[in-house]
C-alpha positions in Angstrom: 52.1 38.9 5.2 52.4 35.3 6.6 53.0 32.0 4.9 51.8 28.6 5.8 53.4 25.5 4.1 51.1 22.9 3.1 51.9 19.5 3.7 49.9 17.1 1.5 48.6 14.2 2.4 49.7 11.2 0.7 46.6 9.2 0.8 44.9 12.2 -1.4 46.7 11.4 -4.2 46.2 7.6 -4.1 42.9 6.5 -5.0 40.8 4.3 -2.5 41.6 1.1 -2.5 37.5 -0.6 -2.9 36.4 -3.2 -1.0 33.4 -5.0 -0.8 32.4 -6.7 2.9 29.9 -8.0 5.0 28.8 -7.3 8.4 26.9 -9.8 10.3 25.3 -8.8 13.1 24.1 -11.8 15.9 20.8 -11.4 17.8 19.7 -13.3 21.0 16.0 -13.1 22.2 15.4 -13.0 26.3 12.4 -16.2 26.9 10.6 -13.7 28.0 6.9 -12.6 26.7 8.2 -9.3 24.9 11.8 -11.0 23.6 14.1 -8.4 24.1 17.0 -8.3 21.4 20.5 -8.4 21.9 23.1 -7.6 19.5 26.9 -9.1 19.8 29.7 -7.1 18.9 33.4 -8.5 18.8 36.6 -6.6 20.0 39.1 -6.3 17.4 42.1 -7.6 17.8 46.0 -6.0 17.3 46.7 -9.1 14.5 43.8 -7.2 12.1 45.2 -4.8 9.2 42.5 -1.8 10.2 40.2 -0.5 13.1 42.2 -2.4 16.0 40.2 -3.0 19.2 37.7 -1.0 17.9 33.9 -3.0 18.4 32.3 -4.9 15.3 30.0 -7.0 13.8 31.6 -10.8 12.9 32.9 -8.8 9.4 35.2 -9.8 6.4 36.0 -9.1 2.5 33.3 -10.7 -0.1 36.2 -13.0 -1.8 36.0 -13.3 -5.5 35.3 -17.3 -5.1 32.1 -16.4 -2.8 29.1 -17.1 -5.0 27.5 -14.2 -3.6 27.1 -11.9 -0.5 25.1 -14.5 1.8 27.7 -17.0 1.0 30.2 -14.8 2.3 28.4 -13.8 5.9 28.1 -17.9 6.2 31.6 -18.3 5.8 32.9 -15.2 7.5 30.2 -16.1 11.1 31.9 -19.9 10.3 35.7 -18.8 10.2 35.2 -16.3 13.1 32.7 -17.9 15.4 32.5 -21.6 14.2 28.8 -21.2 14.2 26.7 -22.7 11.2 23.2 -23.3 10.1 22.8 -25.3 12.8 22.9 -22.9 15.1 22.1 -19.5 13.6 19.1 -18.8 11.0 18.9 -15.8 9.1 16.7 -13.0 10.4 17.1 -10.5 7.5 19.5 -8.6 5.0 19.9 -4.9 4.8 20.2 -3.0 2.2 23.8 -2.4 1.1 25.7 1.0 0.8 29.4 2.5 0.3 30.9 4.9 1.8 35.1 6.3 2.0 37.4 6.3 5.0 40.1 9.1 4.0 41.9 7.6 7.3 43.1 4.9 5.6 42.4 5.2 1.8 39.5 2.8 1.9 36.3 2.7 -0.4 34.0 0.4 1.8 30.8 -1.6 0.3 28.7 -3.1 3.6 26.2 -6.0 2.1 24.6 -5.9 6.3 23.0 -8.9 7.7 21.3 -10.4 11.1 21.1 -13.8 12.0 19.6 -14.8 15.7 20.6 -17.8 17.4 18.1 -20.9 17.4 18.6 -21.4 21.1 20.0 -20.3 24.5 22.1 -23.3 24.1 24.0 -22.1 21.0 25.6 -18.8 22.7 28.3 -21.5 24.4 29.1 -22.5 20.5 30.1 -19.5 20.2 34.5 -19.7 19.7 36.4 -16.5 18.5 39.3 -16.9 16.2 42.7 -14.5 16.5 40.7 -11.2 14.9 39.0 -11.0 18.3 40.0 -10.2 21.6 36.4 -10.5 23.3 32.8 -10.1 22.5 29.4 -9.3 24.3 26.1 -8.2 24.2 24.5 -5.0 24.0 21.2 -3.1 23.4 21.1 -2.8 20.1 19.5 0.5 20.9 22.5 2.2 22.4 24.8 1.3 19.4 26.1 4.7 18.6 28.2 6.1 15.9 30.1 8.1 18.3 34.2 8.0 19.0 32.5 7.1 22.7 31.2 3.9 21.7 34.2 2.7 20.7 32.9 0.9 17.4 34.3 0.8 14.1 33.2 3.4 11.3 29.3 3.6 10.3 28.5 0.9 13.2 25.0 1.9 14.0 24.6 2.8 10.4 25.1 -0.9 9.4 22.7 -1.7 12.1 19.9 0.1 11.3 19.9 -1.3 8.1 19.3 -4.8 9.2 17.6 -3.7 12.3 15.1 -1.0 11.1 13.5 -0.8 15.0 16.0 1.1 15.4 14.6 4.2 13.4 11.0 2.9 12.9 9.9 2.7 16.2 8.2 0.1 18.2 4.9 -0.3 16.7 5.4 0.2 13.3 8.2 -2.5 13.6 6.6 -4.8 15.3 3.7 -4.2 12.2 6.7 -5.2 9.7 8.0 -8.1 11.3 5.2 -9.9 11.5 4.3 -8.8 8.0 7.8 -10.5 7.2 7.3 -13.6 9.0 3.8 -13.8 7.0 5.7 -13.7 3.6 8.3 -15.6 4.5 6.0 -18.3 5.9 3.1 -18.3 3.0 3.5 -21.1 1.1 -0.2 -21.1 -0.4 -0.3 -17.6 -2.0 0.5 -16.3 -5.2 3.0 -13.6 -5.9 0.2 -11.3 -6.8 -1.8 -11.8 -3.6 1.3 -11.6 -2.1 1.9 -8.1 -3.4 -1.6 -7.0 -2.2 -0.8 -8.4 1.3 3.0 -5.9 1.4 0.5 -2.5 -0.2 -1.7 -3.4 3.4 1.0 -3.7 5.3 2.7 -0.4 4.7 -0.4 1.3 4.6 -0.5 -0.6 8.6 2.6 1.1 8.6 2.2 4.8 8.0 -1.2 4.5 10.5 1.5 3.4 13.3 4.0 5.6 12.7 4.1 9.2 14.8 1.6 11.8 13.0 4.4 14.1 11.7 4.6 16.8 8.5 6.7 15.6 5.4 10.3 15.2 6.5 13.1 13.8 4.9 13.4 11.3 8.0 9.9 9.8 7.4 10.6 9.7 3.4 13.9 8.0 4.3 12.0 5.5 7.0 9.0 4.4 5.0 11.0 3.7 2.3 13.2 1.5 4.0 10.0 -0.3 5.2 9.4 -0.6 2.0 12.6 -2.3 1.0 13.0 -4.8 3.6 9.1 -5.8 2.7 10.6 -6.1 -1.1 13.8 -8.2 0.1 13.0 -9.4 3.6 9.8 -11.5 3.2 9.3 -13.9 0.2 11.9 -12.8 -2.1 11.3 -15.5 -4.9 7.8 -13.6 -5.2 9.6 -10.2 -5.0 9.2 -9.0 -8.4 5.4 -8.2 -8.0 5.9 -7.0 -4.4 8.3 -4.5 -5.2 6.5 -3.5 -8.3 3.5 -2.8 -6.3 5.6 -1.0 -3.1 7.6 1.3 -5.9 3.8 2.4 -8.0 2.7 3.6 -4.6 5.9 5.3 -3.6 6.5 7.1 -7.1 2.9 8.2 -6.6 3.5 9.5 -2.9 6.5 11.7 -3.7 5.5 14.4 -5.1 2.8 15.0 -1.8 6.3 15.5 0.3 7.2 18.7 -1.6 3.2 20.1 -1.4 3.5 23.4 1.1 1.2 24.4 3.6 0.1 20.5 4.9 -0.4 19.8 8.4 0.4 16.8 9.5 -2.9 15.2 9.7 -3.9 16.2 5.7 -0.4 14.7 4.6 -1.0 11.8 6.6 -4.9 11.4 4.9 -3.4 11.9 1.5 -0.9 9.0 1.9 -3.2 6.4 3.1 -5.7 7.4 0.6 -3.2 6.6 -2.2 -2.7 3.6 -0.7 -6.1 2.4 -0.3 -6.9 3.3 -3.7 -4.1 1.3 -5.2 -5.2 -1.9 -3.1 -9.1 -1.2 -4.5 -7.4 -1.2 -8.0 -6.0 -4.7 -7.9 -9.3 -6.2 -8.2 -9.8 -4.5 -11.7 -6.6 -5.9 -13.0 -7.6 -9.1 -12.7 -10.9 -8.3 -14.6 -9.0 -6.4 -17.6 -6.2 -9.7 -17.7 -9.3 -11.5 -18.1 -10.8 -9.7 -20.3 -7.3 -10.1 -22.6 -7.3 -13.4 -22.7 -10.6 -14.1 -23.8 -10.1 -11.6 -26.9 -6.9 -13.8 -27.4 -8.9 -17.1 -27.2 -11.7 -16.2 -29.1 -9.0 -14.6 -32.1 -6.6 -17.6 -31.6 -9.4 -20.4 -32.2 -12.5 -19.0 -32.8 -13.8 -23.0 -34.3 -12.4 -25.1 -31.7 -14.6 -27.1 -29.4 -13.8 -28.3 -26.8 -11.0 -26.1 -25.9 -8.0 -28.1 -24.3 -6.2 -26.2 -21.5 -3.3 -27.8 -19.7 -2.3 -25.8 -16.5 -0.7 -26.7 -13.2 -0.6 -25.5 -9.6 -2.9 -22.7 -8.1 -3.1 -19.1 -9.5 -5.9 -16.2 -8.3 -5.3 -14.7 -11.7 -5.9 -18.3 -13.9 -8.8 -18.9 -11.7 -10.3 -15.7 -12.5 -9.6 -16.1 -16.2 -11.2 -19.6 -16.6 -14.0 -18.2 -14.7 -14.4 -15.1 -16.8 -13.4 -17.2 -20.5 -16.7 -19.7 -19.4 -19.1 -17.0 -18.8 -18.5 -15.2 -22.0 -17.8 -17.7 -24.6 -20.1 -20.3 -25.3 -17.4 -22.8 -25.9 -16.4 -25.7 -24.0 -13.9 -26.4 -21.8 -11.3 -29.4 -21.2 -9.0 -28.4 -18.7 -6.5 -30.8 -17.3 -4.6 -29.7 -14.0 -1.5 -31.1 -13.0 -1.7 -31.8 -8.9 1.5 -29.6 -8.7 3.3 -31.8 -5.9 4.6 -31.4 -3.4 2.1 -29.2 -1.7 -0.9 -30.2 -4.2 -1.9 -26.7 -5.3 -3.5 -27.8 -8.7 -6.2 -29.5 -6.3 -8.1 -26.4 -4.9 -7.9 -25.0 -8.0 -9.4 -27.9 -9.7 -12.2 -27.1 -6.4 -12.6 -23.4 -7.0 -13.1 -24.0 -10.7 -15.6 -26.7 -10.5 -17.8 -24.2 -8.4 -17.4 -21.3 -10.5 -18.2 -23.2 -14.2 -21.1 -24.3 -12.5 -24.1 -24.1 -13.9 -26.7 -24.3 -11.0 -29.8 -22.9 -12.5 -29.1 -25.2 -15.6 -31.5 -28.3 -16.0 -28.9 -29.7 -18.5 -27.7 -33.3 -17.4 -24.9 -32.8 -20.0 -21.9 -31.1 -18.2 -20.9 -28.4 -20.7 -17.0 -28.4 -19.0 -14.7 -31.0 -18.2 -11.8 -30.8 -15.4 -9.3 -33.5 -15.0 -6.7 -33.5 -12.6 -3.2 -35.3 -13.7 -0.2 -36.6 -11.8 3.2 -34.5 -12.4 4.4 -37.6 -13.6 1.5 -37.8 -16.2 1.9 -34.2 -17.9 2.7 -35.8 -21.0 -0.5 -37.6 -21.0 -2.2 -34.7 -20.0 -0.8 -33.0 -22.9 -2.7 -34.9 -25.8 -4.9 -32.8 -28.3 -4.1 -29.4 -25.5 -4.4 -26.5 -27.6 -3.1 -24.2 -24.8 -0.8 -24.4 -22.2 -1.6 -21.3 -19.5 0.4 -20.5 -17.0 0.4 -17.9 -14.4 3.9 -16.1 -13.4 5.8 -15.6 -9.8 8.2 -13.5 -11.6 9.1 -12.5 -15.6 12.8 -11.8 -16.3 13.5 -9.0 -18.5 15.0 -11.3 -21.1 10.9 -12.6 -20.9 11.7 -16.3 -19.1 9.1 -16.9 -16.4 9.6 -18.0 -13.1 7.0 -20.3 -12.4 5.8 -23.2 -9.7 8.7 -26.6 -10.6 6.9 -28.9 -13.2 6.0 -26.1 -15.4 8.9 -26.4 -17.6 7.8 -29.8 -18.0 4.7 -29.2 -19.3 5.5 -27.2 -21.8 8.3 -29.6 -23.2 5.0 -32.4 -22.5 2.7 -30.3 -24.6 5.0 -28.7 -27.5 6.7 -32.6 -28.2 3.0 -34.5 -28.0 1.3 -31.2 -30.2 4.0 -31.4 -32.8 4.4 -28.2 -31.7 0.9 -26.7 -32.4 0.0 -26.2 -28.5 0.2 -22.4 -27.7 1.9 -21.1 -24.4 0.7 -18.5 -22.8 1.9 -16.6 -19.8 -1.0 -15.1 -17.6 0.0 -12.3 -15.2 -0.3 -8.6 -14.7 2.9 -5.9 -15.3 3.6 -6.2 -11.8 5.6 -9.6 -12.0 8.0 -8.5 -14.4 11.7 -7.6 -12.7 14.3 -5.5 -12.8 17.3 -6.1 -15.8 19.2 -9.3 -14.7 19.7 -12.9 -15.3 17.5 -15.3 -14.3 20.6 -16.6 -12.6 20.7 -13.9 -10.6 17.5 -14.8 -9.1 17.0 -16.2 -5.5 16.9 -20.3 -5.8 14.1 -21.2 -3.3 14.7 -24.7 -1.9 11.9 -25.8 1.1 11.8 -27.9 3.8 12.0 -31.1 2.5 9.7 -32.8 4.7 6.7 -31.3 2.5 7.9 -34.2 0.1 8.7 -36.5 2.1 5.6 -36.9 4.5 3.9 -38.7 1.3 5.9 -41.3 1.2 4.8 -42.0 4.4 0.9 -42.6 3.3 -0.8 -45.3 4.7 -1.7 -46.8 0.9 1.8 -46.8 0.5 3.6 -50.1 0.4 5.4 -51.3 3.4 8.9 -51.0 1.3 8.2 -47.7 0.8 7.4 -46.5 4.2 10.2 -48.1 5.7 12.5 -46.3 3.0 11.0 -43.0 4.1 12.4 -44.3 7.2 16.0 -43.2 6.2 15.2 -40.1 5.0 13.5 -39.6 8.3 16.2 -36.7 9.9 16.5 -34.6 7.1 14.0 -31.9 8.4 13.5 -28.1 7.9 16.9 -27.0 8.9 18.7 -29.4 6.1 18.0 -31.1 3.2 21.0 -33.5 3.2 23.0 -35.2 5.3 25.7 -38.0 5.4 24.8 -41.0 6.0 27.6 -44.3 6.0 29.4 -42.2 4.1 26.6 -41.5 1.4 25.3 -37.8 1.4 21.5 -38.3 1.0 19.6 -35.2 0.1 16.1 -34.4 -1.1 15.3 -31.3 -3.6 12.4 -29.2 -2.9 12.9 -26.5 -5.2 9.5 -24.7 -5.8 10.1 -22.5 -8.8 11.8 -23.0 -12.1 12.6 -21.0 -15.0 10.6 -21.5 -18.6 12.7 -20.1 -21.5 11.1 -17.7 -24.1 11.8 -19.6 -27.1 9.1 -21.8 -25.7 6.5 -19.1 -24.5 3.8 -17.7 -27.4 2.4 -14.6 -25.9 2.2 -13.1 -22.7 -1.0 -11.4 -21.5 -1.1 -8.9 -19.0 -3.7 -6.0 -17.9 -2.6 -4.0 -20.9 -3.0 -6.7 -23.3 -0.9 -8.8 -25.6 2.9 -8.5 -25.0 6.1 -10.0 -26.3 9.8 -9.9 -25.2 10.4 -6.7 -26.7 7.8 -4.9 -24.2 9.1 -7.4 -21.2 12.2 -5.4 -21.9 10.6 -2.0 -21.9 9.1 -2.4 -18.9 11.9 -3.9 -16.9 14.0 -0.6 -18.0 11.3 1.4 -16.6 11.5 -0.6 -13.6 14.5 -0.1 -12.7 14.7 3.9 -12.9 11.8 3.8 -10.2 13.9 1.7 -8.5 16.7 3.8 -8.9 14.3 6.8 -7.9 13.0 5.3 -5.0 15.5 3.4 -3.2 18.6 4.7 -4.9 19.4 7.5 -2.4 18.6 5.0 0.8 
């Protein structure tokens, strides 16, 4: 009988040393009509502590003093490439992941991300600090994770997170990019609408992708699809999108483990969820409706006129007015606040004044009032209100609402002038509420500052005023500050803002009445779909 001695390995008994880290991966587009992608990847130096000469994204730790993993990438592409915003914008974030390297006792987290350079011009910017010996371009289609390649562990995996052509395939990519660049871009929709808009899109999707039986590599893809439509379009609206995306998902599952499907039935039964889902929206709207005219009618049932003091533009609010005048007999007064800088609270001042119309009426007595208020004036527009409604981008689970900037003022405006006595109401369906989290947590949204800026530029205004506008004159889209004589000059364009629930009365949604107890509820339901869904990605 032989023996072997065993010789243990001394990083077994040591446990993995964790580390969190991002990966940044930097595209270039050829100026040519189909933009073909490169990817740069950076030789690794002898002067780095792990993977020597080995190819990489621009990659470092997530330090404890970085206020989050975006802040990192920025400061890593900065340290190791000098490039800034100036240069590079962000194309989109994958979705992070962990995995062990036994070779050197490591626990790795990669938060993955891809920037693209603004222009030819900025590739010369690019200057490479002591953890690189080179760097070039490549296809990132031939990024392998093979020992051939020459890259460093889980390369292509980090990739394809960020760059999901890489697995979806050319049309159904191109489908989600533009999808993405229509979120990111839509300034004029609501979260709901915007939701709607992410269902269509995957449902474009699935039609694109290669007719195939259930696999666990479609599952896998159309999920991911899924995600980067959740994180990679209008995040500050995400709650509802992701909401919507996970209902259809949690309702397409179970058709993966159905047996005897060809391809073509599985494909039918997908789409068919999908398109039922997007017919359903509609009735939402009708049964939120519905609830807040039972609230009205319970809540004052002898007031005439009612007051209602709202701001910027929401589908769902407009439906609600809409529905609350054609089945209540009771006058309206609703004041609208012109929700600057992009003026939303006028076309909903429009699309109300045509749907409390009366046209058949031969009444010169207008039954309903609508009165449109500066921001500025919200107090004013607060007097004798005996409801505040607003609609919701996004509803924490502690129940504060993310809503259009200037809402928090109204409130304050209406509960000080009130005494109190002016109800706030939150309009929007189950959709907008989030996963568990602070609303710190919670992407800050600041816009291209020119959108507040081009007023002061108006003809009426007075000649001091336009030649002030003057100096503020370079801050444009890419920055919204800059020095100037040694003064940093910015300008704020912050669209949404949180209102606390200590100030909120009720919220309504499609299933009625709720409080913060049942915001609660259904975040934690939330989030084990989440975890259901997208956990195992």
């Amino acid at each position: 009988m032989s023996t072997q001695t065993s010789h243990p390995n001394p990083l077994a008994a040591t446990p993995f040393k964790k580390r969190s880290v991002v990966s940044n991966f930097i595209f270039k587009f050829d100026e040519t009509p189909d933009g073909k992608p490169q990817v740069a990847l950076f030789r690794r130096s002898a002067k780095v502590s792990t993977y020597q000469h080995h190819l990489a994204p621009i990659s470092g730790s997530i330090d404890p003093t970085d206020p989050s993993p975006i802040a990192a990438a920025w400061r890593e592409i900065s340290e190791e490439t000098t490039l800034t915003p100036s240069n590079l914008s962000l194309l989109r974030q994958g979705k992070p992941y962990t995995f062990s390297d036994a070779s050197i006792g490591r626990e790795w987290t990669i938060y993955p991300f891809a920037f693209k350079l603004k222009t030819s011009a900025d590739e010369r910017q690019i200057t490479i600090d002591w953890e690189h010996d080179s760097w070039g371009w490549h296809d990132p289609l031939s990024v392998k994770d093979i020992p051939e390649f020459g890259g460093v562990p889980r390369l292509a995996e980090s990739l394809r997170r960020a760059w999901f052509q890489y697995d979806l395939g050319e049309q159904p990519s191109k489908i989600l990019s533009d999808a993405l660049q229509t979120l990111a871009t839509d300034t004029q929709s609501g979260a709901r609408q915007m939701a709607g808009y992410a269902l269509k899109t995957l449902a474009d999707i699935i039609s694109a992708y290669e007719l195939c039986e259930p696999s666990e590599k479609w599952w896998r893809d159309i999920r991911f699809a899924a995600w980067h439509l959740w994180k990679n379009g209008r995040e500050s609206m995400g709650a509802a999108i992701m909401a919507a995306l996970l209902g259809a998902l949690a309702e397409i599952e179970p058709l993966l483990s159905q047996p005897g499907q060809s391809a073509l039935t599985f494909h039918d039964k997908v789409l068919a969820i999908l398109q039922n889902r997007i017919s359903e929206r509609q009735r939402t709207n009708d049964k939120i409706s519905s609830a807040l005219t039972s609230y009205i009618t319970k809540t004052f049932p002898d007031v005439s006129p009612l007051r209602i003091l709202t701001l910027s533009e929401s589908s769902t609010i407009t439906h609600a007015l809409s529905h609350l005048a054609q089945n209540s007999s009771t006058p309206l007064d609703i004041r609208i606040l012109e929700s600057r800088p992009l003026f939303e609270g006028v076309p909903l001042a429009s699309n109300l004044s045509s749907s409390l119309s009366a046209p058949d009426s031969v009444t010169t007595q207008p039954q309903h009032t609508i009165t449109l208020y500066t921001d500025a004036s919200a107090a004013l527009a607060s007097s004798k209100v005996h409801l505040v409604l607003l609609g919701a981008d996004r509803i924490a689970s502690s129940g504060s609402v993310s809503n259009k900037t200037g809402s928090l003022p109204a409130v304050l405006s209406a509960k000080h002038v009130t005494s109190n006595q002016a109800k706030v109401v939150i309009l929007g369906d189950t959709e907008k509420i989030a996963l568990p989290g602070e609303p710190s947590e919670h992407v800050i949204e600041d816009n291209d500052p020119t959108q507040v800026t081009s007023a002061w530029e108006a003809p009426d205004n007075s000649a001091r005023v336009k030649a002030s506008a003057d100096t503020f004159s370079k801050l444009r889209s890419s920055s919204s500050s800059q020095s100037i004589s040694g003064v940093k000059l910015g300008v704020s364009n912050t669209f949404f803002e949180w209102v606390p629930p200590s100030l909120i009365d009720t919220y309504i949604t499609e299933l009625g009445e709720a409080n913060v107890q049942d915001i609660a509820q259904n975040s934690s339901k939330l989030a084990e779909k989440e975890r259901q869904i997208f956990g195992s990605l």
